[in-house]
N, C-alpha and C positions, 0 to 999 in steps of 0.2 A: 938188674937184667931187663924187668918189666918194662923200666923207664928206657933202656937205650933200643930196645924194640919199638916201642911207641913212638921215638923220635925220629926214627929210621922211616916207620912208616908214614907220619907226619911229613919227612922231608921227599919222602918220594911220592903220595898222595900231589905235594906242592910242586916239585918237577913235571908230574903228569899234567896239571892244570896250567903251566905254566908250556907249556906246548902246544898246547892246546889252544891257548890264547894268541900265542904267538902264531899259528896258522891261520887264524881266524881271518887276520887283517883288519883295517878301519871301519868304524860303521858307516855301513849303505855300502861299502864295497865287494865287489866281487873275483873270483880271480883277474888275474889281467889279462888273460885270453878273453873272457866273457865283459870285461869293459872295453876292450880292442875294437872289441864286433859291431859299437856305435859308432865306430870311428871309420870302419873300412869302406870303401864304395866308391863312386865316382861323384865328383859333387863340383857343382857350375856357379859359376855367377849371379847371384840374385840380386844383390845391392852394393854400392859405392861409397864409401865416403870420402872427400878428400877439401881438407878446409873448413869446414862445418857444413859443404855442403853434400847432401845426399841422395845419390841417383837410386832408382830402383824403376821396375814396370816398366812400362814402357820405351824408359830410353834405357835398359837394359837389353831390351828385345829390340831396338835399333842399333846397340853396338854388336850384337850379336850377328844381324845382319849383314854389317858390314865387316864380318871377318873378326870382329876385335871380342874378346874372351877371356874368362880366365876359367881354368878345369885344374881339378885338381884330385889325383887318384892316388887313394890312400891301400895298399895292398896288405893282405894278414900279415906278411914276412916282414914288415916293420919298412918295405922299403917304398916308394913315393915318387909320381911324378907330379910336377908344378907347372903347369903352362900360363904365364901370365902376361897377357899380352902378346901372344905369339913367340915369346924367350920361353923354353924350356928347361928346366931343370932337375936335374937329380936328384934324388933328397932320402933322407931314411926321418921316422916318427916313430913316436914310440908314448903309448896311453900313459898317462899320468894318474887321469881317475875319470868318473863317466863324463865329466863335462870337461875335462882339461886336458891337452894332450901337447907335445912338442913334437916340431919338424926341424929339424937342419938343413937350409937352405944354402949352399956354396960355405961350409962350416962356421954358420950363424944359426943360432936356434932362435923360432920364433916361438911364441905360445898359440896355440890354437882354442880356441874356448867354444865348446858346446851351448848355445843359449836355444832352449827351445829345438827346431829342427831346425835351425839356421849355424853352420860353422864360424865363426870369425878368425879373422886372419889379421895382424897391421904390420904392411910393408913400407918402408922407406913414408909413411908419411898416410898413407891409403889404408881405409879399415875397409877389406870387403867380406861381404857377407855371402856364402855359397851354400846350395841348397844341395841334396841328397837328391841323386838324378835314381827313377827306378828301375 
């Protein structure tokens, strides 16, 4: 009798820790509400790539100038708009972890990668890099 109480409690001591673990999530993770929250905000055009070559500075602040942009608003509700180039789109995203997240663009998921305070993005060919507007 002693032993099938012990095992009992043995196996339920190992259910509760196994719960437990199981809520925890990966390390360095937080819930996904609170890894979301790096994610959400309005966030602009800082740099270009396309081809190996790479714009930034100032002729970033010349296309700006001239109308030409890319903004991209990342909302808590998972859902997204993409202005790039003056095309707009509708998009919903969804955190993956604090540096990775995905967007659906016209039902194409790109990856979005957190490096630093710089977003990246690569569309059709172009890596741009957008900055967290305050």
């Amino acid at each position: 009798m002693k032993k099938t109480i012990t095992i009992l409690l043995a196996l339920s001591l190992l259910a509760g820790i196994c719960s437990l673990i199981g809520c925890a999530g990966k390390d360095g993770e937080t819930g996904s509400e609170d890894v979301a929250k790096g994610f959400v905000g309005v966030w602009e055009l800082h740099s270009l790539e396309v081809g190996g070559t790479v714009s930034s500075g100032e002729e970033i602040e010349a296309m700006k100038e001239l109308g030409v942009n890319v903004t991209l608003i990342l909302a808590e509700d998972g859902r997204a708009l993409f202005d790039s180039f003056g095309t707009e789109y509708d998009c919903t995203w969804e955190a993956i972890d604090a540096t990775t997240s995905i967007i659906t663009i016209e039902n194409e998921q790109q990856e979005l990668k957190l490096d630093d305070d710089v977003l990246k993005i690569t569309v059709d060919g172009k890596t741009m890099g957008l900055k967290k507007q305050p």
